[in-house]
N, C-alpha and C positions, 0 to 999 in steps of 0.2 A: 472409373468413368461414369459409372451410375450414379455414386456419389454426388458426382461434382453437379451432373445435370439434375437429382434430384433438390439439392439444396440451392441452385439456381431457382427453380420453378418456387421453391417454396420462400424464398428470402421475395420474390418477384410480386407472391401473391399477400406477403404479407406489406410491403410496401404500400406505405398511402398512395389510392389514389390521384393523378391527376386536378386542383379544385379545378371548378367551375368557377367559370368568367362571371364575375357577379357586374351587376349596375355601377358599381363605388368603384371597381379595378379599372371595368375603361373607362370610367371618370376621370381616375387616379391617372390612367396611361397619355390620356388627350391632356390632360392639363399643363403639360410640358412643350407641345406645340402650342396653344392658347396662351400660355406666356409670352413663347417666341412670337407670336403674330402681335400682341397687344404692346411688347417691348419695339418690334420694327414701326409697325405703326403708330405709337408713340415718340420715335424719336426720328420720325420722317414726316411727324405733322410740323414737328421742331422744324427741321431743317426747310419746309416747303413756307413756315410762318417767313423767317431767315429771306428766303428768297425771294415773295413777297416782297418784302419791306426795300429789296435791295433795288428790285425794277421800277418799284413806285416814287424812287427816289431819284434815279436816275433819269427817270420821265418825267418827274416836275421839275429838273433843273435843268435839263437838256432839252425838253420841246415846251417851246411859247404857243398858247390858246391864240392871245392879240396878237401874234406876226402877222395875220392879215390885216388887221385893223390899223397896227400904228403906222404902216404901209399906205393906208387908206387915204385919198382926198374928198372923201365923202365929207359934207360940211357935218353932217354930225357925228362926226367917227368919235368923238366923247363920249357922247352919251351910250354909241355902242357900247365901248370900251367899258366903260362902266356897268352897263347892264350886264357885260358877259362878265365880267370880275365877280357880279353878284350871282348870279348861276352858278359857274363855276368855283363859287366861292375861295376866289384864287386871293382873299385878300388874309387870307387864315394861312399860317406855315403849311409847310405838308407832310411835318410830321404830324402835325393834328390830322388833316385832311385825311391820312395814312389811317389812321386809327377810325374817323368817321367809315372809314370803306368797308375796315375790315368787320366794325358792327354790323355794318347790313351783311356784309358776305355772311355771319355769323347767321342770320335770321333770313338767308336764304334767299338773296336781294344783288345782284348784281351789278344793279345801276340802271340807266338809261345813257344814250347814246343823246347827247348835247344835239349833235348835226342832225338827225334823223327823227328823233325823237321815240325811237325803237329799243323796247328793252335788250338788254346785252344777253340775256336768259333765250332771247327769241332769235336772236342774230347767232345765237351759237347754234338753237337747235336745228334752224335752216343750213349753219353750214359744214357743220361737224357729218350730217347722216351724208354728204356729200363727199365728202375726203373721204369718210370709210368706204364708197361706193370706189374710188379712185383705189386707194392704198389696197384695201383686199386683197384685189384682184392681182394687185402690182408683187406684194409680198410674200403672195403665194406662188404665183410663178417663178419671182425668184428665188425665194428658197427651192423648191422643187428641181427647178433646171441647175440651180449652183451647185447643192449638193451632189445630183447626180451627175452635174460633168469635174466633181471634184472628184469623186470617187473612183470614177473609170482613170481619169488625169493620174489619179495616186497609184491604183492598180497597173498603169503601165505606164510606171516610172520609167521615166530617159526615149519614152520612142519619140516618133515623129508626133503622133496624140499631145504627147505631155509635152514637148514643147511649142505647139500650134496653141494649146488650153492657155500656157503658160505668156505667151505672148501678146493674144486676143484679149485674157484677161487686165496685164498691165496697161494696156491701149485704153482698154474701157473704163477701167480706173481712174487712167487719168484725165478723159474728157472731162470738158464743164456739160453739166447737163444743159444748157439754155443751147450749146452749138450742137448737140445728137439730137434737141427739139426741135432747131431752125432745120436740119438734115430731116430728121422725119418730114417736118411738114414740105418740104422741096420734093423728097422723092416718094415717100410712103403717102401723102395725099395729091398734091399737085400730078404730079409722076405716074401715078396709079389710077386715077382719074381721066387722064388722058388716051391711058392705054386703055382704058373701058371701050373707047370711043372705036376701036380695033383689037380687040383683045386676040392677034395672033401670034404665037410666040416662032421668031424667027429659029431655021435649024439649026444657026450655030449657036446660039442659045439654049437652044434645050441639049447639044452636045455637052456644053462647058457647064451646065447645073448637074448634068448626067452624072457628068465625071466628079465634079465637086461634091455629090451625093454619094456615091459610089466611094470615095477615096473617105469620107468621114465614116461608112459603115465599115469598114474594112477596118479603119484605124480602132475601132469602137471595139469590134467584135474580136481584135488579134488572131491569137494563135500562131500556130505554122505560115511558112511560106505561100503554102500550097493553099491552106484554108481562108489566108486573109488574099489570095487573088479569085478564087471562087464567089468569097464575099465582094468582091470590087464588081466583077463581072453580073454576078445576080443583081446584086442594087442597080448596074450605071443599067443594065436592059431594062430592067422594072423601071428603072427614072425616064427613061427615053418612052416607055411604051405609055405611060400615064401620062408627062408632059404633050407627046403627040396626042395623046386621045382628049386632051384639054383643049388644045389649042385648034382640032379640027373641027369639034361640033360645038366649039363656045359653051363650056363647061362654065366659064367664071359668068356670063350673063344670067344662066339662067341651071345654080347648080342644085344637086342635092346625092347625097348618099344612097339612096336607096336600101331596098333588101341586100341586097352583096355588098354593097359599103357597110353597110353596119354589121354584116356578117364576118367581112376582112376584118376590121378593124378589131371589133367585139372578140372574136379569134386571136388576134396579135396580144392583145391586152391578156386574153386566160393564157397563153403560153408564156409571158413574159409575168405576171405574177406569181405563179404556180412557180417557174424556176427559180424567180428570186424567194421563194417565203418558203415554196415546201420541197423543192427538187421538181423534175418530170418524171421520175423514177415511184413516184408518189399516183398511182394513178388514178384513185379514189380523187383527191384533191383534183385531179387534172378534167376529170371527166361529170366531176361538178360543176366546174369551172364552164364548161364547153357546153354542159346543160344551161347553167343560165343566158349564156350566148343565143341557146336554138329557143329559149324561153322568150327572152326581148325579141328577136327578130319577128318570132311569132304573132308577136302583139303591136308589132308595128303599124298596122292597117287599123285591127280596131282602136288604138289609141286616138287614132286622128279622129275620131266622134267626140270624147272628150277633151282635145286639144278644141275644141271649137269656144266653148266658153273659159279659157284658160285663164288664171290671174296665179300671181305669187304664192297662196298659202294650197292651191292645188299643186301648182310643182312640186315644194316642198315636199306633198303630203305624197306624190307619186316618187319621190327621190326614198322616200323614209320606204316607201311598201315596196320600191325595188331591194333595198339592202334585207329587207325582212326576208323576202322572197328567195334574195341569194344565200341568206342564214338556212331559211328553208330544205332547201335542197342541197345546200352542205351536210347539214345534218341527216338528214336520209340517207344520204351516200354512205356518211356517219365512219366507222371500221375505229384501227384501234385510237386513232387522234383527231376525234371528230374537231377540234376546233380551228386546225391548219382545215377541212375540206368549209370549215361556216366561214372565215373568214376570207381566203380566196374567192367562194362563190359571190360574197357579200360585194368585194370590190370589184369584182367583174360586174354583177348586175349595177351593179351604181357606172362604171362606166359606159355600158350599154345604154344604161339610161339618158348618157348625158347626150351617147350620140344619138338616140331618140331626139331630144331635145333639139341640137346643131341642128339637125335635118329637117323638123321643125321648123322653123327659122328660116333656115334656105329656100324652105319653097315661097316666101315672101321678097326675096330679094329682087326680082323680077319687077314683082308692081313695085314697089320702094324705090327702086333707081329709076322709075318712069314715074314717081311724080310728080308735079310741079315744082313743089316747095325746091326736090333735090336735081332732079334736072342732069339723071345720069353723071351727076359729082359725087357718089354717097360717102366717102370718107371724107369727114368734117377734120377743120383744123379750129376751131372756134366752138365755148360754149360745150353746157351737156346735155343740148335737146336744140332738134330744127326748128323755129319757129315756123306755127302758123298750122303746122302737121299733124293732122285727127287720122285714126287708124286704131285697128282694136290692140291687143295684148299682144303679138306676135313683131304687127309694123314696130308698135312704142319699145318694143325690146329689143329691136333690131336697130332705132336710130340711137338709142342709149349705148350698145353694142358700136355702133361705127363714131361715136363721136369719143367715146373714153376710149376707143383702141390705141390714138398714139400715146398722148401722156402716160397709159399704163404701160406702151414701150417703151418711153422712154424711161423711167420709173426700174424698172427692170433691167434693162442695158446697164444699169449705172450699178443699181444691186448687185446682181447679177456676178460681174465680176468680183467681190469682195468675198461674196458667198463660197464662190469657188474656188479661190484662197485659203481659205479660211480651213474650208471641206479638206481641199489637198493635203495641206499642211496638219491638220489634226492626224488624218488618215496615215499617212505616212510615219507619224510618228506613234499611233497604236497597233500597226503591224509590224513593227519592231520591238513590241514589247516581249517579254519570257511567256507572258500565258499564250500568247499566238504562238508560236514557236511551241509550246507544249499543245495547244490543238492541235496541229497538224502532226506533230511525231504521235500524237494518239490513232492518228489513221482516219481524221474528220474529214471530208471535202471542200475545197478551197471555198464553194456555196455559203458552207454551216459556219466555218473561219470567219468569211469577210463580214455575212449578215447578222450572223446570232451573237458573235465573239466582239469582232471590231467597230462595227458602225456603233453598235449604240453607245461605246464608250469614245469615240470623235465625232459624239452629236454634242459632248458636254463643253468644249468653247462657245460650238454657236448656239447654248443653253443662256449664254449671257449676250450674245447680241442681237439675237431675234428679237426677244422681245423688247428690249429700249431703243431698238431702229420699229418697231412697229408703234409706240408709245409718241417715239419723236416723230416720224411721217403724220401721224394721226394729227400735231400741230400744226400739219401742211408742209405738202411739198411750195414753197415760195414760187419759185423760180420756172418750175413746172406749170402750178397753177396764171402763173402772168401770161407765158405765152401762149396757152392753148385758153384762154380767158374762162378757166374755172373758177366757179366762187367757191369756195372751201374756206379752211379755216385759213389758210397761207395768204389768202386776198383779203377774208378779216383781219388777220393781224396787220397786214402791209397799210389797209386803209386807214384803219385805227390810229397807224401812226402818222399818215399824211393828213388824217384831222384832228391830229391835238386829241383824241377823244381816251381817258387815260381809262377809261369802263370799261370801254373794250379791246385796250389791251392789256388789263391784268385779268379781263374774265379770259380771253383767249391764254395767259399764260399759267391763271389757275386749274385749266382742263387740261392742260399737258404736264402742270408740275403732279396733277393728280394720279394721271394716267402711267407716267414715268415714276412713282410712289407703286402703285400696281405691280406696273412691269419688272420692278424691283425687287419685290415679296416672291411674284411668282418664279423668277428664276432662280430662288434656293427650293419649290417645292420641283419646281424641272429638275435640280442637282439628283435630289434622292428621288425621286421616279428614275433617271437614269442609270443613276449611280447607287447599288444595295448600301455600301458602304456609306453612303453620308447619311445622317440623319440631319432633321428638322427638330431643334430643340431649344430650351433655353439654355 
């Protein structure tokens, strides 16, 4: 036995060395992903030239510039006709014309807009920062809500849950989004507006949301018999005792959270991360958690001194020094996995932040629906700004806030359900895999199973649709933007085509064929971030 262990030790130390990673190695290692990127993007410039050529071609033989003119009884509708033939140099093929475009595009030249006389570089930049204002918002909630009611949907396969999810979702599916838009504006602004005028909520209404709140937490939360009518009964009383205390002292005229709203809430948020990411058994992690809680509440008062001169790159910079904050004190609490207690505290204090923020905000709601311009209407169905409305940082964030609220729900309704398809149906089909089944016969907790084991291996379908549904929105929701009269990119393209203007719509579809080239690459570096097993190579 000596033997063996001595001549281990000595065969051990005479073995080379480990080399050192030199400069030339991860040269050598990266150069196989730099292939793969310069080979994608090489033959997706191909394909996007291809594309190109196919819409420019389509548009000079299918939309006529003179339809209005030779229409015309203007005595000189010739000489128009002519001058615009010579502008638009419509008297050259358009496979040349084709080629003239794509040199400027090549030298960074878009064109100009014939009608307007505005270049197509400036009409995008105006309406592109606008659709991402739109879609953001829209994309992230739907992702967020789809995967999470796919997952619970998956998790309790065959109940009453799965098939309520499963139903609500097909319905939403199948709407056309312009009729859930005409529906919002009917009852989410008209509808909601009215009710301002009386904001009292009758008591058989606040019974039947009681109950309808109550029976979705119970559905949520399962278990036993026993535990899911405890869960029915705590939620419908907590839903009756909130709904009454709203609708007695006119909560919705004149709301805000407070120190104990943000304390609830703030509270809800570290128990429900903490069980999803580290356990509650975890109590280092928990009581991190719960610290950065009693930390934002704390600084609630003196915040409002510098909420006074507030603009965008101070939130930011107040969102960055909460997540810092909550690294902070993760790490003190620190033990033997400091990095489940940094990052639970992290996304706590970022949500206590944000309800800093809401709250914020709320306490301007009051002057806001009493001013002129809004006139106790404040959900807008029109446009993404009141006219006429001067207010500091707070009011202008607040009418931006109530005029994108519907289209981003409607945006989301539509998502929404595909999301959670998508979620169900992956999920379902990665907890029946052999390695789940071998977690659990190791003796892991259904917790470490579903989050560590299963989700991230049924995040890899929607690794490919995320991002070319966010690539293609970013081209404008169309349909969306008509009826709530957003100008985005979706009202660029639409106009571009009702005036002949062919500038502005191959610049509008050269930012989306760009953007879906993007969204493209990046869903094989999503593959192998989720997946150990794939690699990114030539």
């Amino acid at each position: 036995m000596a033997t063996t262990v001595t001549t281990e030790v000595e065969s051990a130390l005479e073995a080379p060395a480990a080399p050192v990673p030199t400069r030339r190695s991860r040269i050598a290692r990266s150069a196989p992903m730099l292939t793969f990127l310069a080979r994608r993007l090489l033959s997706s410039l191909f394909v996007l030239l291809g594309a190109t050529f196919i819409v420019f071609m389509l548009f000079s033989y299918s939309v006529d510039p003179l339809e209005d003119l030779l229409f015309s009884t203007a005595p000189n509708a010739g000489q128009l006709i002519d001058e615009r033939i010579a502008l638009l140099n419509l008297d050259t093929p358009p496979l040349i014309r084709y080629f003239l475009w794509l040199g400027n595009v090549l030298t960074g030249d878009l064109g100009v807009s014939w009608r307007t006389g505005q270049p197509v570089t400036a009409m995008i930049g105006t309406a592109l920062p606008s659709t991402l204002t739109l879609v953001f918002g829209a994309i992230v909630l739907a992702i967020g809500l789809g995967v999470l009611v796919g997952m619970v949907a998956a998790l309790r396969q065959y109940t009453r849950f799965d098939y309520a999810v499963t139903f609500f979702s097909f319905v939403l599916f199948s709407l056309p989004s312009f009729w859930v838009a005409v529906l919002l504006k009917v009852w989410g602004a008209i509808g909601f507006n009215d009710f301002l005028r009386d904001p009292t909520i009758a008591w058989h209404t606040i019974a039947v949301l009681a109950v309808i709140g109550g029976a979705l937490l119970s559905a949520v939360v399962g278990g036993t018999r026993r535990t899911r009518w405890i869960s029915f009964a705590a939620a419908t009383v907590g839903n009756v005792a909130l709904l009454t205390f709203i609708s007695a002292t006119d909560w919705i005229l004149d709301p805000s959270l407070g120190h104990l709203g943000i304390a609830v809430l703030g509270t809800a948020v570290a128990f429900g991360v903490v069980a999803l990411t580290a356990g509650l058994a975890n109590k280092r992690a928990l009581y991190a958690a719960l610290t950065a809680v009693v930390v934002g509440v704390a600084l609630k008062t003196p915040l409002q001194f510098v909420f006074v001169n507030a603009s965008w790159p101070l939130i930011l910079g107040l969102a960055v020094a909460a997540v810092a904050s909550g690294a902070l004190i993760g790490w003190l609490f620190g033990g033997d996995d400091r990095g489940v207690s940094v990052r639970v505290a992290s996304v706590t204090a970022l949500a206590v932040g944000a309800f800093l923020f809401v709250d914020r905000i709320m306490q301007v709601w009051l002057m806001y629906n009493q001013a002129s311009q809004i006139n106790h209407r404040p959900i807008s169905t029109m446009g993404s700004q009141t006219p006429g409305l001067r207010g500091d940082f707070w009011i202008m964030t607040l009418d931006q806030f109530t005029h994108i609220l519907l289209p981003t729900i409607t945006l989301v309704l539509i998502s929404f359900a595909g999301y959670t398809r998508y979620t169900r149906a992956s999920m379902l089909e990665v907890m029946n895999q052999d390695y789940i089944r071998t977690a659990r016969a190791k003796g892991l907790s259904e917790r470490v199973v579903t989050v560590r084991h299963a989700f991230r291996n049924a995040l890899i379908p929607l690794a490919t649709i995320v991002p070319l549904d966010v690539a293609a929105m970013i081209g404008g929701a169309i349909i969306t933007e008509s009826i709530f009269g957003w100008s985005g990119m979706g009202q660029l393209f639409i106009n571009g085509l009702r005036r002949a203007e062919v500038e502005v719509v191959m610049g509008h579809f050269l930012v989306v064929g760009s953007m879906l080239i993007v969204a493209s690459i990046l869903v094989d570096f999503i593959y192998a971030a989720l997946d150990p097993r794939i690699r990114v190579n030539a």
